[in-house]
ZABATOR-947400 format. One record per residue: residue in three letters; y negated, z negated, x of N, C-alpha, C, O in turn. Coordinates in steps of 0.001 Angstrom, whole numbers, plus 500000, padded with zeros to 6 digits. Each point is the difference from the previous one (the first is absolute). Layout:
ZABATOR-947400
alaYZXYZXYZXYZX ...
END
This chain:
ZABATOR-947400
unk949208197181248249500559501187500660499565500080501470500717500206500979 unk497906499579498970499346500123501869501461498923500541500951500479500616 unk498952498091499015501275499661500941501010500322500599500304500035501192 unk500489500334497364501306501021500050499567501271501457500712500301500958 unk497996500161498715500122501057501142500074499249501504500762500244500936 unk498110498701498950499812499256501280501648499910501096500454500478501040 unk499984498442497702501508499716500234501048501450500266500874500074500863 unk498917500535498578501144501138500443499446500674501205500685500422500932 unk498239499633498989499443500887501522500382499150500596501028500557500384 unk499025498340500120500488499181500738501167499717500425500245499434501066 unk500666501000498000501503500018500140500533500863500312501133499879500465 unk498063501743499362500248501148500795499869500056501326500736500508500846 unk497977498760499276499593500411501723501498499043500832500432500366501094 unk500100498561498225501063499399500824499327499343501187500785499839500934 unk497693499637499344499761499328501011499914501157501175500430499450501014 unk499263501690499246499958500751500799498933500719499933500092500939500791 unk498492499060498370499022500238499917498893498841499539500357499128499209 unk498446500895501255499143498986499560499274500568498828499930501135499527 unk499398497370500062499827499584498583498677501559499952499926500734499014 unk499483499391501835498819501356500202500743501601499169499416500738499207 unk501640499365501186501077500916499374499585500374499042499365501027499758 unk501191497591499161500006499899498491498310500411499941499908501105499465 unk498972498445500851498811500116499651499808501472499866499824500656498974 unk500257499806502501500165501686500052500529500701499383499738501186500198 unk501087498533498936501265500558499376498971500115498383499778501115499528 unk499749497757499861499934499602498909498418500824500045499794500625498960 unk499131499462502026498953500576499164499773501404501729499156500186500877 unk502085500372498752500052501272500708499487500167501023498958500652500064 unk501612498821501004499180500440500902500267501304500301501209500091499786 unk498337501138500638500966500816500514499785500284501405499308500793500639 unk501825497953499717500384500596501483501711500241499906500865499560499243 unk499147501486502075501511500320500636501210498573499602501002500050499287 unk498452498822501446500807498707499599500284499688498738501140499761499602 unk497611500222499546500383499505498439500880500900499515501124499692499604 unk498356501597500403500976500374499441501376500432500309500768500442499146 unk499554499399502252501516500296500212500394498597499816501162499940499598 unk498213498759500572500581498802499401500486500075498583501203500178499808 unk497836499682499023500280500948498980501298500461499688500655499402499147 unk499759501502501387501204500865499370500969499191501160501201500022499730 unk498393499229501602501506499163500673500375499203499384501194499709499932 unk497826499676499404500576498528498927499995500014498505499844499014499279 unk500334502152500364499728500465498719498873499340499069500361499233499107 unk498324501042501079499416498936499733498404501433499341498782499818499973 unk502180501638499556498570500548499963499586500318498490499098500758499643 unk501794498465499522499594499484499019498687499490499652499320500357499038 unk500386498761501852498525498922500246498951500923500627498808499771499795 unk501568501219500931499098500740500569498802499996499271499968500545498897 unk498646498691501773498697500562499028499586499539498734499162500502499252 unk501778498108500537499727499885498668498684498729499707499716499539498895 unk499782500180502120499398498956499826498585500305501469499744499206500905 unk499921501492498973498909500702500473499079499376500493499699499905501190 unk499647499485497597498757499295500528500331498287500397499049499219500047 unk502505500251500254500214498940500401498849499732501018499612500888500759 unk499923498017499234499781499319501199500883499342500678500882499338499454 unk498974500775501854500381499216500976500053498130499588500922499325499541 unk498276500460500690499802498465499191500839499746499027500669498980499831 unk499271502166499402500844499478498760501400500212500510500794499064499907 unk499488501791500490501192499892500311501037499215500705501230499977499957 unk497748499309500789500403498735501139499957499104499014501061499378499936 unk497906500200499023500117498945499376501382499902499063500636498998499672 unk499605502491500002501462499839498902501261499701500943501004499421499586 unk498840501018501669501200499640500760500032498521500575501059499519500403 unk497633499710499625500377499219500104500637498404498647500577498919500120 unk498728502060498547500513498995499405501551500335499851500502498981499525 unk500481501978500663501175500607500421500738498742501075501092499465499811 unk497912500261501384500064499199501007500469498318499140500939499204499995 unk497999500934499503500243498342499309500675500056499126500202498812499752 unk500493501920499341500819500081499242501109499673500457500838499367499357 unk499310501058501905501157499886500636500996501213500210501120499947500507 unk498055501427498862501139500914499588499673501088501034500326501174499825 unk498721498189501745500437501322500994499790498849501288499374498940499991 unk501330501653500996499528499197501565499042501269500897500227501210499974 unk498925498245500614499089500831501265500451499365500714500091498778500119 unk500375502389500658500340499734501564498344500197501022498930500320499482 unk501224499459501661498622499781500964499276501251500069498782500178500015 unk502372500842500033499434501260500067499736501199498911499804501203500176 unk500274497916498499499171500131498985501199501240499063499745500869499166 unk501569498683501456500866500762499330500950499097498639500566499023500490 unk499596501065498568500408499123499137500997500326499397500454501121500227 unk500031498243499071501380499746499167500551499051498953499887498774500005 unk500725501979499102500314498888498352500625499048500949500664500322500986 unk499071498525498638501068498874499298501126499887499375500413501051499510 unk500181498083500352501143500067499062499263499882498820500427501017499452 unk498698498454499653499082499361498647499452501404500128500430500746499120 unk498711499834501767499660501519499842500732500780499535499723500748499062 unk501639499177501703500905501521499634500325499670498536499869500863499132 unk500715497426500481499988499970498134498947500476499044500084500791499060 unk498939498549501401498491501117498969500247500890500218500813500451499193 unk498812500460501866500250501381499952501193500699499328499843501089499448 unk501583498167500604501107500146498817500013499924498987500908500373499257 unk497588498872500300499751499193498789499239501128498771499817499838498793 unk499823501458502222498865500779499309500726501037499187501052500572500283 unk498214499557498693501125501591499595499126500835500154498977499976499316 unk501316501215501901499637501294500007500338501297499588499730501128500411 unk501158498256498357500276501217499193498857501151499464500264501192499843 unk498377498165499908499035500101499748498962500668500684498917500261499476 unk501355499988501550499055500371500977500456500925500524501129500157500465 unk497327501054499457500067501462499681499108500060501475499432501091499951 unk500256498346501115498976500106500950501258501098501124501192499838500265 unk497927501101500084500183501192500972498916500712500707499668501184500063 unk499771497438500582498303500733500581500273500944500812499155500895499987 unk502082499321501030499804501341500986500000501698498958499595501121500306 unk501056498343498426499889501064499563499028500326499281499288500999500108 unk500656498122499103498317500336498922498784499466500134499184499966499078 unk500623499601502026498696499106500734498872501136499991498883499616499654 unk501285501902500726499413500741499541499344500312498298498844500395499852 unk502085499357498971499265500291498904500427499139498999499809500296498821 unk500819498538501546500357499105498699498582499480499176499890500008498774 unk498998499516502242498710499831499480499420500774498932499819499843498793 unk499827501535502541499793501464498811500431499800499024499365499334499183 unk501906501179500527500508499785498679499893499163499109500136500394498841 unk499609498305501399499694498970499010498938499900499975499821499432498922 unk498742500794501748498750500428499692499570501168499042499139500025499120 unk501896501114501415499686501250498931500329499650499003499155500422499210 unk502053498693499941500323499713498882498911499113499072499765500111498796 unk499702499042502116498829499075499483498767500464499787499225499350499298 unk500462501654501184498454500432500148500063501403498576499132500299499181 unk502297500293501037500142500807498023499749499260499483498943500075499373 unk501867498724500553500104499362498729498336499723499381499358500325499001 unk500417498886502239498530499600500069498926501151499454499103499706499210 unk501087501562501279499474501362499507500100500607498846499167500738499472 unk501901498931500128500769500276498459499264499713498598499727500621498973 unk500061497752501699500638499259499011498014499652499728499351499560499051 unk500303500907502294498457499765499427499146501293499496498861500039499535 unk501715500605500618499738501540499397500236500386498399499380500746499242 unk501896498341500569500209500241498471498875499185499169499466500417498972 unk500263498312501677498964499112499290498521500650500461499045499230499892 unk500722501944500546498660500473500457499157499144500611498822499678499843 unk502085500017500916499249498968501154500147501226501416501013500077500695 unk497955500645499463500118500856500900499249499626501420499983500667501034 unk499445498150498714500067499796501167500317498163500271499791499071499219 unk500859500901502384500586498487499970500139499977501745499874500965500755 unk500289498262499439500021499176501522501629500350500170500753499051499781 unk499936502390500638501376499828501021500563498881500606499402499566500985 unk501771499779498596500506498911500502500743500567501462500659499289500758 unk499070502100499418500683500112501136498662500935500775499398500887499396 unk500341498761501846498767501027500688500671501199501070499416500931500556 unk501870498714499497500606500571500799499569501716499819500183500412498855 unk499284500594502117499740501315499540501338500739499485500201500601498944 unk500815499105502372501305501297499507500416499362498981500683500787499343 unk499253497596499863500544499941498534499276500623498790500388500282498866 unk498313499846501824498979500412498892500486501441500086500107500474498869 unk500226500392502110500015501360499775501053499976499025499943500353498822 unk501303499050502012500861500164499071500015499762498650500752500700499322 unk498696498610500236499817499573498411499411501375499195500327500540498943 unk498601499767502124499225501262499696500832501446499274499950500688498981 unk500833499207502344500917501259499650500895500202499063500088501155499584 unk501065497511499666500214499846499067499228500159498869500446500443498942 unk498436499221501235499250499518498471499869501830499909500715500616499210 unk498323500076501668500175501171499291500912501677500120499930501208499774 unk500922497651500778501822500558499559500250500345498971500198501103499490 unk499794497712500103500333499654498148498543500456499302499978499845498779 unk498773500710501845498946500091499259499549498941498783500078500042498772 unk499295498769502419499693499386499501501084499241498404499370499463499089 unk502092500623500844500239499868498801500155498308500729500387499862501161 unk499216498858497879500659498993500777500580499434499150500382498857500253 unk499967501868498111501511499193499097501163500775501172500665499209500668 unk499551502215499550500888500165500845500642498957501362500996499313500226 unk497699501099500472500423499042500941500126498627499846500985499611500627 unk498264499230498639500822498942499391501151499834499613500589498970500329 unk500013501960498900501091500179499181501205500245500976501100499523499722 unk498629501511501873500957499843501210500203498686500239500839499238499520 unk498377500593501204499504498528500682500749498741499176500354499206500872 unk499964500378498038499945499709498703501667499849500002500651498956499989 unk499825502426500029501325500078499692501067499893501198501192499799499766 unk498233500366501689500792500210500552499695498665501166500627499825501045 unk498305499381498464499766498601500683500879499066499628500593499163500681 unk499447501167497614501187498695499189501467500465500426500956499258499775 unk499242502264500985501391500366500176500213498936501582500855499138500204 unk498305501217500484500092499295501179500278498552500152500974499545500600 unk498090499759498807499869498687499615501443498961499116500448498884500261 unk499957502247498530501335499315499720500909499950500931501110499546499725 unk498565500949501655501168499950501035499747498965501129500807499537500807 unk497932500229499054499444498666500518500091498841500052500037499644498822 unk500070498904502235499817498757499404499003500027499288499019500721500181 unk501204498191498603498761499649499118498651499432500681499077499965499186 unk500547499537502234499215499573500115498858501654500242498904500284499518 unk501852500341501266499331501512500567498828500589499099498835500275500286 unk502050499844498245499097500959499227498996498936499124499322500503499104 unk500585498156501125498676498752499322499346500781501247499168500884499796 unk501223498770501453499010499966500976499409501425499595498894500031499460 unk501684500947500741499156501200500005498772500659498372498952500635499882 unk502110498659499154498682499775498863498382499257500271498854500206499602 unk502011498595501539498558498838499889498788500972500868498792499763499982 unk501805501246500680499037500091501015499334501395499297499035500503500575 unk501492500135498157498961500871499467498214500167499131499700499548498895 unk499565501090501887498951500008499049499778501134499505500094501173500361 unk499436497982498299499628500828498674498800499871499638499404499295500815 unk499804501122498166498796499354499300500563498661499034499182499342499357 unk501820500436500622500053498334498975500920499323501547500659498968499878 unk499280501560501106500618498855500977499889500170501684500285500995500667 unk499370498124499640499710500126501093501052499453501358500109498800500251 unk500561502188500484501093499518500605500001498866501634499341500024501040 unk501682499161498466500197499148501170499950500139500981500655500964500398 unk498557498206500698499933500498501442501113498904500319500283499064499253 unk500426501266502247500350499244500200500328498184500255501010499300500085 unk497403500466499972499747498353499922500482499456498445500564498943499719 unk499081501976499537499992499900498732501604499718499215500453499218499164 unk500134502109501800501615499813499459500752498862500336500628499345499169 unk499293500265502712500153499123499942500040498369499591500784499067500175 unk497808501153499124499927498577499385501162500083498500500852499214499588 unk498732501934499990500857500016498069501580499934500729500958499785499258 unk499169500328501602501528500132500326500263498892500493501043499510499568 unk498274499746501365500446498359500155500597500764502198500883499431500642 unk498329501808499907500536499793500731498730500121501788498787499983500214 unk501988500085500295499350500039501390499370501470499747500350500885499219 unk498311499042501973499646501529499647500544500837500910499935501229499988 unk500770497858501049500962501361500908500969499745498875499579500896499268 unk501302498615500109500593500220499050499793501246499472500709501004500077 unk498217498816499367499501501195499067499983501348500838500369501074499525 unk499241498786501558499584501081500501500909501145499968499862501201499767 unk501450497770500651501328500626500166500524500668499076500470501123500182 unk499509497947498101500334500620499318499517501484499522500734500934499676 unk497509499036500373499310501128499930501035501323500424500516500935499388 unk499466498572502018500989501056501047500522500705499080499923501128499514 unk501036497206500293501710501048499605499940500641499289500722500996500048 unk498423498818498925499399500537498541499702501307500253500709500817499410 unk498245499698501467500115501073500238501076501011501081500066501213500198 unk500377498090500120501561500495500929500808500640498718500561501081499823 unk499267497927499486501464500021498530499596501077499544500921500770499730 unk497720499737499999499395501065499598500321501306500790500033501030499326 unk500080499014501296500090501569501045501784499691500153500543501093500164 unk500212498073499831501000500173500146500686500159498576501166500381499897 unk498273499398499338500807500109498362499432501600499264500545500677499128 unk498202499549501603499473501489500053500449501227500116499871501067499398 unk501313498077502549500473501696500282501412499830499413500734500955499749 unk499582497782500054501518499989499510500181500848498738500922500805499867 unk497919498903499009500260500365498980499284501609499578498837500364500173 unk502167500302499305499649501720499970499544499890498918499347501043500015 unk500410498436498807499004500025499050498916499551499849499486500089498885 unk499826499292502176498711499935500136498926501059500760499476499994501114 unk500468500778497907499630501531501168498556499640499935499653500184501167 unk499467499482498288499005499380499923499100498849500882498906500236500512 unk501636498786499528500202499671501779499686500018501166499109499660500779 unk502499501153499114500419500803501256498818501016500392499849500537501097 unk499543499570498038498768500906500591498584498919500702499066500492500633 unk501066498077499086499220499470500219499986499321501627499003499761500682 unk502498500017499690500610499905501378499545500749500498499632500882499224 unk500049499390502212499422500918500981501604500899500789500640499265500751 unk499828501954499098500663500894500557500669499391501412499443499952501097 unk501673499674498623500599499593501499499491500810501138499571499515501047 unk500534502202498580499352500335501173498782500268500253499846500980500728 unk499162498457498904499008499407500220499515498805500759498829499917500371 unk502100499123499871499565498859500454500904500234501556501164500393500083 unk498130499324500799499752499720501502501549498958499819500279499360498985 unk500588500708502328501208499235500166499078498927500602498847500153500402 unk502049498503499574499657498177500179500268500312501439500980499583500617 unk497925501303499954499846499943501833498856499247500382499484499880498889 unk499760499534501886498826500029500707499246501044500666500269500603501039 unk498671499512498128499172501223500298500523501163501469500181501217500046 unk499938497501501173500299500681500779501539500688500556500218500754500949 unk500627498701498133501056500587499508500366501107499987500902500650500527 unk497581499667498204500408500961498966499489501474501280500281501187500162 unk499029497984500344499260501270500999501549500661500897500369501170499901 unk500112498108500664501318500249500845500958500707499424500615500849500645 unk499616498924498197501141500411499264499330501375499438500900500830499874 unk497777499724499727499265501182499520500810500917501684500851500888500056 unk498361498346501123500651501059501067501853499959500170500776500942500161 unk499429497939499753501479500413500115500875500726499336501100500307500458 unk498389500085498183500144501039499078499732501326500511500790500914499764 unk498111499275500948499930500943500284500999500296501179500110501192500286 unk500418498173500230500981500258501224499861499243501325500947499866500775 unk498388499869499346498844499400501559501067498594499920500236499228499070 unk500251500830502278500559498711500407499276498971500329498773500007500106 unk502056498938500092499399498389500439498897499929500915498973499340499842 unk501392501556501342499143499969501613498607500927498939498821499657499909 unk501604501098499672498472500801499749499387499322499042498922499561500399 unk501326500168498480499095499154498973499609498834500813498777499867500011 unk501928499143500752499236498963500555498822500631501097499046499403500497 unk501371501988499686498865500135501268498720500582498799498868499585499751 unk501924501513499719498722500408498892498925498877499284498838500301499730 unk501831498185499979499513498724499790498990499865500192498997500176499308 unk501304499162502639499813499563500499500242498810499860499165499142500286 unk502212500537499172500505498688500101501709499793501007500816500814500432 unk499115498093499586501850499688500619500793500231499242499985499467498891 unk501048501495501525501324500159499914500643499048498859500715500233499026 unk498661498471501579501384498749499162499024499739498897500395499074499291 unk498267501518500264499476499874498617500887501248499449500807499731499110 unk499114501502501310500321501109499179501446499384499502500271499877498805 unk500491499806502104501438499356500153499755499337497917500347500455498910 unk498896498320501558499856499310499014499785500516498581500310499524498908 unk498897501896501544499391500577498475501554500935499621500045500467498862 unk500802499711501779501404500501499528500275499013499825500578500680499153 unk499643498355500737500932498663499489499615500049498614500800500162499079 unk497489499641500746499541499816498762500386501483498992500381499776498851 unk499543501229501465500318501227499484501781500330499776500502500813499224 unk500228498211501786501439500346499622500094498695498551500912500188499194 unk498400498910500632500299499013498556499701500800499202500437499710498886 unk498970501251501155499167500492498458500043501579499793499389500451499031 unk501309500440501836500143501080499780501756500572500045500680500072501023 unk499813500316497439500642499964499978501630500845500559499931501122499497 unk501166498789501151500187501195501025499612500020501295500295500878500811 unk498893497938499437499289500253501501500840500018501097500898499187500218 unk498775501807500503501117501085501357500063498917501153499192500078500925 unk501402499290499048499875498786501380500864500939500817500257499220500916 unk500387501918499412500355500362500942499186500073501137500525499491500991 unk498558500897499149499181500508501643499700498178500554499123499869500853 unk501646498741498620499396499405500209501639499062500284500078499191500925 unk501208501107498066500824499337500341501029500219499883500209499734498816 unk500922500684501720501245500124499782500861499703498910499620498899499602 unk501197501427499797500663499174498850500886499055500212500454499214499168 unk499904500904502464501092498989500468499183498692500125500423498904499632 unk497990501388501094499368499187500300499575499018498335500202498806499782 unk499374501908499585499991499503498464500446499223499900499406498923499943 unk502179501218499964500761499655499193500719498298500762500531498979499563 unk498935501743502157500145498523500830498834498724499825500095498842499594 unk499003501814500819498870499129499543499883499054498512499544498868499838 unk501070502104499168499663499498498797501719498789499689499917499121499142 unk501335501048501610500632499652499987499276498143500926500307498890499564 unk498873501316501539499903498733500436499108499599498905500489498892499778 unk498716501204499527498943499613499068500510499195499097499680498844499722 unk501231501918499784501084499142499054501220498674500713500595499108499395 unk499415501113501505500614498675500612499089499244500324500219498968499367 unk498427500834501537499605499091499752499112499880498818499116499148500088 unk500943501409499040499286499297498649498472499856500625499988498932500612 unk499397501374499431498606500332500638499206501171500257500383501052500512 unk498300498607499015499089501188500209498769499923501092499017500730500125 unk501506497843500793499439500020501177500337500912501056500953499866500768 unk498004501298499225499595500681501271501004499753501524500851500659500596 unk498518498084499577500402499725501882501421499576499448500793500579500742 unk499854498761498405501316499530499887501117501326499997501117499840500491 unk498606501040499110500198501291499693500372500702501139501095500336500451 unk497838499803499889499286500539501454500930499919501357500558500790500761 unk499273497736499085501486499553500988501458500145499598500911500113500820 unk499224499879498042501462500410500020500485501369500094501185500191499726 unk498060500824500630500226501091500318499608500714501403499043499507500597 unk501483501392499871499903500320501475498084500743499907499220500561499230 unk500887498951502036498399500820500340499149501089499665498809500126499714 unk502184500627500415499313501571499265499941499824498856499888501062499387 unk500138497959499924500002500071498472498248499327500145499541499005500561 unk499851502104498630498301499626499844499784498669498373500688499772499005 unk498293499803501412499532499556498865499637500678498818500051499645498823 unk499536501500501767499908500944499016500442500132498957499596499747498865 unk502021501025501885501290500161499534500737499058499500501171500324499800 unk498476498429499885500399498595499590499264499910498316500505499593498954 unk498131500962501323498988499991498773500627501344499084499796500116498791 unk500716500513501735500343501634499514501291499564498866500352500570498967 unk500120498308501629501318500278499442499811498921498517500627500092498944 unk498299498910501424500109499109498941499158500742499036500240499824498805 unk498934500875501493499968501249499265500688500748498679499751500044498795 unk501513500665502325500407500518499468500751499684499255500508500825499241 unk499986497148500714501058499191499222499112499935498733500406500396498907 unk498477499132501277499491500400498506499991500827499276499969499909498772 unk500059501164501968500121501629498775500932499820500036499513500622499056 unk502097499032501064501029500174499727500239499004498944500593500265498955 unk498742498131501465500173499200498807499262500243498621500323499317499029 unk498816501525500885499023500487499048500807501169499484499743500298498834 unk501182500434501778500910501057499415499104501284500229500130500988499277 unk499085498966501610498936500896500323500618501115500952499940501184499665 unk500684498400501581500438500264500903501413500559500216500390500271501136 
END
């Protein structure tokens, strides 16, 4: 699966971003760039999903990519499939794949930690094993576990018996590999669950392999969660959409708190104490992800609709190519605003 991603990030960017992109992209960076790259090349799926990549490693997988034959580097470290690339990558079935890091990069973990650490709680409680080593140290999973357990007051046939019924509902809707993986990785008092080195070997695969699958595994989880209205049980274990902070960069989120309040461009950058063409930037990032967002005080609809009309002729999401085919007064800004706003429209958002 890591390939499949390698290879398609690669075929998104179209040779117009370097191979650094994909890195940024894959263990979150959060800057302004990644993420309006992200939603220009539709690529925020991957957002975050591979975190603790190294660098090293990541050069080393692209280059066996290199010798495979299935990408070219150009000098300036911008790359592109092959013809033998673009067939593998044709070759993959992603019917299967549940990965949506811009959206659940916030609590897909959570959630599949809180599920493991009941079970784990449950299941060692009924055998009066009251005390045991947490497979998870995480505090907010531990609270959370907390608060359930004496929800239900302490009952843990109840809560087994949720957990239980509405895991096998999820799971029959699953590929078959999803719900082995998510059994292997439970502990009990008669079993002790798979770490990743571990899965990978019983599975015969790479451990970025694995890693990936982990992902999706828990992606598949929060997305088969909110789909399905009979898992009310759950759904309580997911963290409250409005609860979780929008996929901004911290300093984003600061701009968009004042621009809410009313305070224009010139004053929040002065209130800052930053430039204009950052604040600029932190509306770019805030028009991908907030839905409805008022681009009037910023662009005309004629201008819109011109701008977004050259975008689509030349088939490009290069900036300066852009840039020049439109008259002067047209800002970069207002170039970023609009590809923007083509995504909320292609997302049906807009």
């Amino acid at each position: 699966m890591f390939t499949y991603i390698l290879l398609d990030s690669i075929c998104k960017l179209r040779g117009e971003r370097t191979v650094s992109n994909i890195y940024h992209l894959l263990t979150a960076k959060k800057s302004t760039q990644t993420i309006q790259d992200s939603y220009i090349y539709q690529l925020t799926n991957y957002f975050g999903i591979y975190k603790r990549l190294e660098r090293k490693t990541f050069q080393k997988e692209l280059r066996h990519l290199y010798d495979q034959g299935w990408i070219e580097v150009y000098q300036d470290k911008q790359v592109v499939l092959t013809t033998e690339g673009r067939s593998v990558l044709n070759g993959f079935d992603h019917s299967q794949i549940y990965l949506n890091g811009m959206k659940y990069d916030n609590h897909a973990l959570f959630t599949m930690q809180v599920i493991q650490l009941l079970v784990q709680t449950c299941t060692h409680i009924q055998q009066h094993h009251d005390t045991f080593i947490p497979v998870v140290d995480d505090e907010s999973v531990q609270q959370k576990v907390k608060e359930i357990f004496y929800y239900y007051q302490k009952d843990t046939n109840t809560i087994l018996y949720h957990l239980y019924q509405e895991l096998t509902r999820l799971f029959e809707q699953a590929p078959e590999p999803l719900g082995h993986l998510f059994t292997d990785q439970l502990t009990t008092p008669r079993h002790i669950g798979s770490s990743k080195i571990q899965l990978a070997r019983e599975y015969g695969q790479t451990v970025h392999d694995m890693h990936c699958q982990l992902m999706n595994l828990s992606h598949f989880l929060c997305f088969a969660i909110e789909k399905d209205s009979s898992v009310s049980f759950l759904k309580e274990i997911v963290p409250h959409e409005r609860n979780m902070n929008l996929p901004l960069t911290g300093s984003a989120q600061k701009t968009y708190k004042l621009w809410q309040k009313g305070h224009g461009l010139e004053m929040i950058a002065s209130q800052r104490n930053l430039k204009i063409s950052t604040i600029q930037d932190h509306m770019v990032e805030i028009a991908y992800v907030v839905k409805n967002f008022d681009y009037s005080p910023f662009l005309s609809d004629h201008q819109l609709q011109w701008i977004a009309n050259q975008i689509d002729r030349l088939q490009t999401n290069k900036l300066k190519e852009i840039k020049e085919s439109l008259d002067d007064h047209i800002s970069y800004f207002q170039i970023k605003l609009v590809l923007a706003m083509s995504h909320q429209q292609k997302e049906g958002v807009f």
